[in-house]
Biotite code that builds the C-alpha atoms (Angstrom):
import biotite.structure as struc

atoms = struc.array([
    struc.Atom([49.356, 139.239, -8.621], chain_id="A", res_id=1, res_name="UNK", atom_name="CA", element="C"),
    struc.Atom([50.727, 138.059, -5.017], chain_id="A", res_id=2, res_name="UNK", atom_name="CA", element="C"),
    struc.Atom([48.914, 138.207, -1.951], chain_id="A", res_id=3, res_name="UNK", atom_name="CA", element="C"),
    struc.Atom([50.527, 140.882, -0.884], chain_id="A", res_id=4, res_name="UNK", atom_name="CA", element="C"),
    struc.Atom([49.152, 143.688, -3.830], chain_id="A", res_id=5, res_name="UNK", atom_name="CA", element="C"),
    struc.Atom([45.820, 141.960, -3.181], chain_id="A", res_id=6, res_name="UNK", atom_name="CA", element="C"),
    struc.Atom([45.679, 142.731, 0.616], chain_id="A", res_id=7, res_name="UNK", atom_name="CA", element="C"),
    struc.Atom([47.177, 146.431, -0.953], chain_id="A", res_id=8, res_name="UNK", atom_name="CA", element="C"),
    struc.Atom([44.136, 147.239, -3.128], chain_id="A", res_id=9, res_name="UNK", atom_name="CA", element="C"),
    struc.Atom([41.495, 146.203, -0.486], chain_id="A", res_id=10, res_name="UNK", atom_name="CA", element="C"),
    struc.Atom([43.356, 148.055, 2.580], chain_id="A", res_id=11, res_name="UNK", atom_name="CA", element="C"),
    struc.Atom([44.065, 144.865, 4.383], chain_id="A", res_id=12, res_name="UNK", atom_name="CA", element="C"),
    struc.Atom([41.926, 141.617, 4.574], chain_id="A", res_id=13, res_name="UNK", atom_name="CA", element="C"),
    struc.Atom([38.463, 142.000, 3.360], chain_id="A", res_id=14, res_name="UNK", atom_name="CA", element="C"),
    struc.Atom([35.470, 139.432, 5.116], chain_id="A", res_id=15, res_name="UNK", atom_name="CA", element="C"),
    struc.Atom([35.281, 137.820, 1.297], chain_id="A", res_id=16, res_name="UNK", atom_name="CA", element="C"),
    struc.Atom([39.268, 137.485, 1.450], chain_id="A", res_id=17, res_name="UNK", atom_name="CA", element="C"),
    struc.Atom([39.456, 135.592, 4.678], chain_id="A", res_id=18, res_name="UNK", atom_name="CA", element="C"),
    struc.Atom([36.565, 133.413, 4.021], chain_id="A", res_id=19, res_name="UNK", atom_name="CA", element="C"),
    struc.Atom([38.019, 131.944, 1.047], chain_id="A", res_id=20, res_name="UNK", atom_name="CA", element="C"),
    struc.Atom([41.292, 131.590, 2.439], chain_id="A", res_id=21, res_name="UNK", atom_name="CA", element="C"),
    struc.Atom([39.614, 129.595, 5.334], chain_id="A", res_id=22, res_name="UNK", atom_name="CA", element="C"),
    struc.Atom([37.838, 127.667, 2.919], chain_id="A", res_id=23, res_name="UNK", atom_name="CA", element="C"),
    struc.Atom([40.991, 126.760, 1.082], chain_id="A", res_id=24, res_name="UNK", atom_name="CA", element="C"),
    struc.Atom([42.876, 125.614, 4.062], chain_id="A", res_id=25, res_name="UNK", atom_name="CA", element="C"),
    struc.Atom([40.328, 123.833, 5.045], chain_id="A", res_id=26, res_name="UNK", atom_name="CA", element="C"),
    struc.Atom([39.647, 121.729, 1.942], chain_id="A", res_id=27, res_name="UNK", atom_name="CA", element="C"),
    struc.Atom([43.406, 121.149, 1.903], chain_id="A", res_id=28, res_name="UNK", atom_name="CA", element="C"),
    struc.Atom([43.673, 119.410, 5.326], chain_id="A", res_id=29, res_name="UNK", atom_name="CA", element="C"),
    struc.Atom([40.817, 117.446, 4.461], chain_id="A", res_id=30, res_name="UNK", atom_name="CA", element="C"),
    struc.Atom([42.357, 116.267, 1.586], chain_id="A", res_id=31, res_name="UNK", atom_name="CA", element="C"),
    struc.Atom([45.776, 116.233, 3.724], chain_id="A", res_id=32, res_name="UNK", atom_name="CA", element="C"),
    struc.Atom([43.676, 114.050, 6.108], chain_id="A", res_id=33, res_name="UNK", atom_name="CA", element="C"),
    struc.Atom([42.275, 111.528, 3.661], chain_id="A", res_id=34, res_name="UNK", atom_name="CA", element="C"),
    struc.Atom([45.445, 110.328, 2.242], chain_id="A", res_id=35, res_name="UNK", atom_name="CA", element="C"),
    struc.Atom([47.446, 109.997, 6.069], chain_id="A", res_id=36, res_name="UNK", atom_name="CA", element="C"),
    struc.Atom([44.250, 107.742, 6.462], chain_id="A", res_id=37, res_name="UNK", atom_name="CA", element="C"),
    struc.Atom([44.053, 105.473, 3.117], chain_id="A", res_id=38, res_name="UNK", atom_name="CA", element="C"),
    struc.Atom([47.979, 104.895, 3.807], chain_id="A", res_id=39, res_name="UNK", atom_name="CA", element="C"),
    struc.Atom([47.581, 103.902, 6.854], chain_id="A", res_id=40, res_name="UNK", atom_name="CA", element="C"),
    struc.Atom([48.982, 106.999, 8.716], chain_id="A", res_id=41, res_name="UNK", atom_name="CA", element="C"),
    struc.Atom([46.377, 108.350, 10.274], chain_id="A", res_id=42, res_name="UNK", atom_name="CA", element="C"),
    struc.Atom([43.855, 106.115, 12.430], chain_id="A", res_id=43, res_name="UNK", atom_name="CA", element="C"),
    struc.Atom([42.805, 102.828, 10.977], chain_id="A", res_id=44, res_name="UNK", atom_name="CA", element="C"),
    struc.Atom([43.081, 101.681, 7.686], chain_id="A", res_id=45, res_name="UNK", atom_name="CA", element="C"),
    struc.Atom([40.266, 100.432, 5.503], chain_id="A", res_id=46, res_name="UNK", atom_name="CA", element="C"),
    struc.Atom([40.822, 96.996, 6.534], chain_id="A", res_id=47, res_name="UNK", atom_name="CA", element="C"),
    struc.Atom([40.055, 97.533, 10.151], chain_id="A", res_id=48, res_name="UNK", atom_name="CA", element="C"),
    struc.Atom([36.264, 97.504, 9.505], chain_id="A", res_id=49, res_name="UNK", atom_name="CA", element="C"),
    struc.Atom([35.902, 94.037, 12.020], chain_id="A", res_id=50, res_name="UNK", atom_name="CA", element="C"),
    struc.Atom([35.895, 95.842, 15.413], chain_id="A", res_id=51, res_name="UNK", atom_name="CA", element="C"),
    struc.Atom([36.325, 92.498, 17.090], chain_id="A", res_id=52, res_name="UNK", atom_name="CA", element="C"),
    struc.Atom([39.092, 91.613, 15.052], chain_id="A", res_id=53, res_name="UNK", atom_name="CA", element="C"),
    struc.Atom([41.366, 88.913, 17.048], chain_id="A", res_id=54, res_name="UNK", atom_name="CA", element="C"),
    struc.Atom([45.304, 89.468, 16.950], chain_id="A", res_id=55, res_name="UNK", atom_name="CA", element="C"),
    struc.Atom([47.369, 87.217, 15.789], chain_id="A", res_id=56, res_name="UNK", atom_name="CA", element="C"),
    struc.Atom([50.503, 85.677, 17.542], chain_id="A", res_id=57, res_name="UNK", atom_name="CA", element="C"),
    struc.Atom([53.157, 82.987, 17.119], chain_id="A", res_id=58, res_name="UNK", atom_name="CA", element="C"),
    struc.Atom([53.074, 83.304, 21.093], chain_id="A", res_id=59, res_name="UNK", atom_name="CA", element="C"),
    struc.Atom([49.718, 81.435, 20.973], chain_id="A", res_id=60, res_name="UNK", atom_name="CA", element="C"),
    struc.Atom([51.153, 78.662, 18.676], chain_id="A", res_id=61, res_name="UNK", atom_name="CA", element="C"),
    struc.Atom([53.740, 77.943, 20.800], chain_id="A", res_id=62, res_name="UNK", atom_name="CA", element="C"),
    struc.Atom([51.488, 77.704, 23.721], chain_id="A", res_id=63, res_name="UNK", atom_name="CA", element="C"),
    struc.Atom([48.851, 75.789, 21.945], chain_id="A", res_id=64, res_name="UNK", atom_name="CA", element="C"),
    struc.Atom([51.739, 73.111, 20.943], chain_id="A", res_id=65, res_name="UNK", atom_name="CA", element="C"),
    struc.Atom([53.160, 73.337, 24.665], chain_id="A", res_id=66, res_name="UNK", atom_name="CA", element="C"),
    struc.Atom([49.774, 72.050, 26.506], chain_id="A", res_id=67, res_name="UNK", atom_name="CA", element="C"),
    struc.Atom([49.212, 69.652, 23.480], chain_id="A", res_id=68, res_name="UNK", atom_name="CA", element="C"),
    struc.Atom([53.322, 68.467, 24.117], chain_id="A", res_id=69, res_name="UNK", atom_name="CA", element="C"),
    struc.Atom([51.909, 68.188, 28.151], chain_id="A", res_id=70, res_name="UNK", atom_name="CA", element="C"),
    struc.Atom([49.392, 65.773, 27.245], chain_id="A", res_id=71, res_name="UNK", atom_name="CA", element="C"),
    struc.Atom([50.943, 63.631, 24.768], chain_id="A", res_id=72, res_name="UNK", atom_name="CA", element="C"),
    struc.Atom([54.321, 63.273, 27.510], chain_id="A", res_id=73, res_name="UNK", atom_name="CA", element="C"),
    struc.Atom([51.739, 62.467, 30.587], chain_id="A", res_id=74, res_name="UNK", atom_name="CA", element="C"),
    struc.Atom([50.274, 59.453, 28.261], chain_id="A", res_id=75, res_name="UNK", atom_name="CA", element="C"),
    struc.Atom([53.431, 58.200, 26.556], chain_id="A", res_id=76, res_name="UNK", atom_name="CA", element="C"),
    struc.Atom([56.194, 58.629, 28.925], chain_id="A", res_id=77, res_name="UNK", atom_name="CA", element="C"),
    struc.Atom([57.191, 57.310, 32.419], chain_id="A", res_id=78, res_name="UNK", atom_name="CA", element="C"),
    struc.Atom([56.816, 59.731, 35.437], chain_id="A", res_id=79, res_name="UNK", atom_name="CA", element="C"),
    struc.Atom([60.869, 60.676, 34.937], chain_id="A", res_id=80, res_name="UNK", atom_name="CA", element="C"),
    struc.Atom([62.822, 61.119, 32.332], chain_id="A", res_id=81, res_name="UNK", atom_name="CA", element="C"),
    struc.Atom([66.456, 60.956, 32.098], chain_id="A", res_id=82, res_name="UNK", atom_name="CA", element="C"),
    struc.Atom([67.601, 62.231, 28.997], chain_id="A", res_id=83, res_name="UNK", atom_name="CA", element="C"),
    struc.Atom([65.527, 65.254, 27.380], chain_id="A", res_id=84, res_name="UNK", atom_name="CA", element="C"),
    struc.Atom([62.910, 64.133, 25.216], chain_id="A", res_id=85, res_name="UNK", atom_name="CA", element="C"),
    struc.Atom([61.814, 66.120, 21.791], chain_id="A", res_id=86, res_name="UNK", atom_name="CA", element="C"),
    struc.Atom([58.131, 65.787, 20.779], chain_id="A", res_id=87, res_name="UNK", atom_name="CA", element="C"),
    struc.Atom([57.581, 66.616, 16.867], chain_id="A", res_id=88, res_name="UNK", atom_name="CA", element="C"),
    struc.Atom([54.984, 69.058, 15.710], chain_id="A", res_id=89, res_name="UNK", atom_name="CA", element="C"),
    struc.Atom([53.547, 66.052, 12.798], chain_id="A", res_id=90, res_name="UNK", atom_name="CA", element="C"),
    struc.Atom([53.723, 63.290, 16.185], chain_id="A", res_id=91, res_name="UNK", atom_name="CA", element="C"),
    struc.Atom([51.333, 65.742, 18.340], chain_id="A", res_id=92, res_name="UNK", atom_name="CA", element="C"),
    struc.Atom([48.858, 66.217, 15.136], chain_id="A", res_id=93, res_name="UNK", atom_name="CA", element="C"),
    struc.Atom([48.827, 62.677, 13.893], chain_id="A", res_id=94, res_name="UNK", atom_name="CA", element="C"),
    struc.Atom([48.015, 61.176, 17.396], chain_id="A", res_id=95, res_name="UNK", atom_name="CA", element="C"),
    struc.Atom([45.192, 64.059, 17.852], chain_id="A", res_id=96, res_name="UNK", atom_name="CA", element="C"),
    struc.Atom([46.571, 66.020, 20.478], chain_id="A", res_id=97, res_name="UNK", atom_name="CA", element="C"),
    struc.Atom([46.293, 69.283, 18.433], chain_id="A", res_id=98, res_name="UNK", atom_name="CA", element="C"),
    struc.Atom([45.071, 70.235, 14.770], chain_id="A", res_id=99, res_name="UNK", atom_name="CA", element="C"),
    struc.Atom([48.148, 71.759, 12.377], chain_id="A", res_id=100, res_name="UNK", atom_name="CA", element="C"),
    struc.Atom([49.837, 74.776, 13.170], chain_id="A", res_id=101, res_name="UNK", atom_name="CA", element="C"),
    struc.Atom([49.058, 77.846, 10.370], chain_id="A", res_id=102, res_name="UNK", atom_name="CA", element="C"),
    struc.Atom([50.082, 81.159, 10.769], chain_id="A", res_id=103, res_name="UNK", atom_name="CA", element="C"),
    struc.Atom([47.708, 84.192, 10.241], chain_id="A", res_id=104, res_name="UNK", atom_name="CA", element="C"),
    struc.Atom([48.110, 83.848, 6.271], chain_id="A", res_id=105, res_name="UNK", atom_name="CA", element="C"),
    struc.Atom([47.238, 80.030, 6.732], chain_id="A", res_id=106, res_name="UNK", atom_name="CA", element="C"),
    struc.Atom([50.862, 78.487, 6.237], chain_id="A", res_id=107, res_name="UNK", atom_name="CA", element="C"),
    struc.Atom([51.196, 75.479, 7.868], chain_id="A", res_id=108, res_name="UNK", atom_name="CA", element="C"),
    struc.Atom([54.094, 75.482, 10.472], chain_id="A", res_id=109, res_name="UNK", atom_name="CA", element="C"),
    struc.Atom([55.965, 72.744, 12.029], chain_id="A", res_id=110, res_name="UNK", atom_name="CA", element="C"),
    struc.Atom([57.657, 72.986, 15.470], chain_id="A", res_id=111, res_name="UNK", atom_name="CA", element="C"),
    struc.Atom([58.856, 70.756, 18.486], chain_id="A", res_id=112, res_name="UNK", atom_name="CA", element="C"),
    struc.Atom([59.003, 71.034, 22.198], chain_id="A", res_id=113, res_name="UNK", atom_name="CA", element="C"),
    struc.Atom([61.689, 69.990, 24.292], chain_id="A", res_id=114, res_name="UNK", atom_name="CA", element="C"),
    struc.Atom([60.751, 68.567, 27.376], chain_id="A", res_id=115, res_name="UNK", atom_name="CA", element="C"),
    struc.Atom([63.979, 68.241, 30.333], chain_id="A", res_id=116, res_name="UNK", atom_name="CA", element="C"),
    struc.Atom([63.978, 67.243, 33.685], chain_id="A", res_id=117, res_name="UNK", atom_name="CA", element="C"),
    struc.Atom([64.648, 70.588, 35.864], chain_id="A", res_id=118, res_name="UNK", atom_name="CA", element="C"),
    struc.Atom([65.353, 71.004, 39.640], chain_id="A", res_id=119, res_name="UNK", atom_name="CA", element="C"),
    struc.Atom([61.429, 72.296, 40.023], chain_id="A", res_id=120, res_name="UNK", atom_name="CA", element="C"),
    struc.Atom([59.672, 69.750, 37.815], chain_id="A", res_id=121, res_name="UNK", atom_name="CA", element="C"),
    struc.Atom([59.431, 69.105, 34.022], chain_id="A", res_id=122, res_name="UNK", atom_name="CA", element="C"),
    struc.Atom([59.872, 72.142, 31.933], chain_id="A", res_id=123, res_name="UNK", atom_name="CA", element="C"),
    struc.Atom([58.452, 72.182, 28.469], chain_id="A", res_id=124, res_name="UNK", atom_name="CA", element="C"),
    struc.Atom([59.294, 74.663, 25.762], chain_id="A", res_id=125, res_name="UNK", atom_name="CA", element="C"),
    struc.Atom([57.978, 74.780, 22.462], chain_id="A", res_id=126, res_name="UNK", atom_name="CA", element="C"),
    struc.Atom([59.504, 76.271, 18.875], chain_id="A", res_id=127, res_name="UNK", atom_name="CA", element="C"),
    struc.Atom([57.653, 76.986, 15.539], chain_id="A", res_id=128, res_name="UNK", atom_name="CA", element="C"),
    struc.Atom([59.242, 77.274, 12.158], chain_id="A", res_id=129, res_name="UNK", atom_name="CA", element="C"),
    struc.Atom([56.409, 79.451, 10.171], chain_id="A", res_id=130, res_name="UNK", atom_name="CA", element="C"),
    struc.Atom([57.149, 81.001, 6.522], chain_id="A", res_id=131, res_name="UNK", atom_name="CA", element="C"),
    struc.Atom([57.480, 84.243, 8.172], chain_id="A", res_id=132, res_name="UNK", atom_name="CA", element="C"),
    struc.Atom([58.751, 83.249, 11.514], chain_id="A", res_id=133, res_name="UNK", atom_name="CA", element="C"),
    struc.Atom([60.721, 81.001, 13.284], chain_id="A", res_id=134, res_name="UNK", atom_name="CA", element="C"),
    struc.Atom([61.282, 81.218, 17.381], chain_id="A", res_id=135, res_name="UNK", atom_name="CA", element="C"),
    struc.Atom([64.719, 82.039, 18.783], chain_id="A", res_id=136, res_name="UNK", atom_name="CA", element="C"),
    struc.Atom([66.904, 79.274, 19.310], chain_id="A", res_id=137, res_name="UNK", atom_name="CA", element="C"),
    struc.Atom([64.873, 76.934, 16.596], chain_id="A", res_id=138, res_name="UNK", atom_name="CA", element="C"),
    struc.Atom([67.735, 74.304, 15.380], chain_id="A", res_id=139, res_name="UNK", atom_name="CA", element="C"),
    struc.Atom([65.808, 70.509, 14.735], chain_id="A", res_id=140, res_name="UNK", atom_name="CA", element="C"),
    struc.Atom([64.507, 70.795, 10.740], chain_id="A", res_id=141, res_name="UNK", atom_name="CA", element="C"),
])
């Protein structure tokens, strides 16, 4: 029996007919609704629950080893430098200018930061190696 010979023998859509129907959809987009949600799809996903969550981002690692790099060069090199200098990830840690590098699944990460002598100062610029990322232009292992 189709829909169609239903809505035949009750002249059209009865009050009971469209009710149910209603109900049906209804019960289906909540279930429709559910699942989007428990994938992921659809707002946030059960592991959201900390709303003050904090972000991770390699972008703060490289930071964090680019003001510890600052430090270490002010107390260990001469005001100018002539040739650039590279200061090791394991150099800045040992010496206590900044705790190990982990990513956000606690890896530990080494990096470097080349520091050269530019027409406006010293420029410093920092690269990780992570498991699961490594910074553009990365080459000293």
């Amino acid at each position: 029996m189709s829909v169609g010979d239903i809505m035949k023998k009750m002249n059209g859509w009865g009050l009971r007919f469209e009710l149910v129907f209603i109900m049906i959809f209804l019960i289906c987009l909540l279930v429709a609704t559910i699942g989007l949600n428990r994938f992921g799809l659809l707002g946030g996903s059960d592991n959201d629950n900390d709303i003050n969550k904090v972000y991770f981002s390699y972008k703060t690692l490289e930071n964090k080893m680019t003001e510890a790099a600052k430090r270490y060069y002010q107390n260990n090199y001469d005001q100018y430098l002539y040739n650039d200098a590279v200061i090791r990830s394991y150099t800045l840690i040992y010496d206590g200018y900044m705790s190990e590098i982990v990513d956000e699944f606690g890896n530990k990460c080494s990096g470097y930061t080349i520091v050269k002598q530019g027409d406006d100062g010293l420029n410093f610029k920092s690269y990780i190696n992570c498991p699961k990322y490594k910074t553009e232009g990365y080459v000293y292992e």
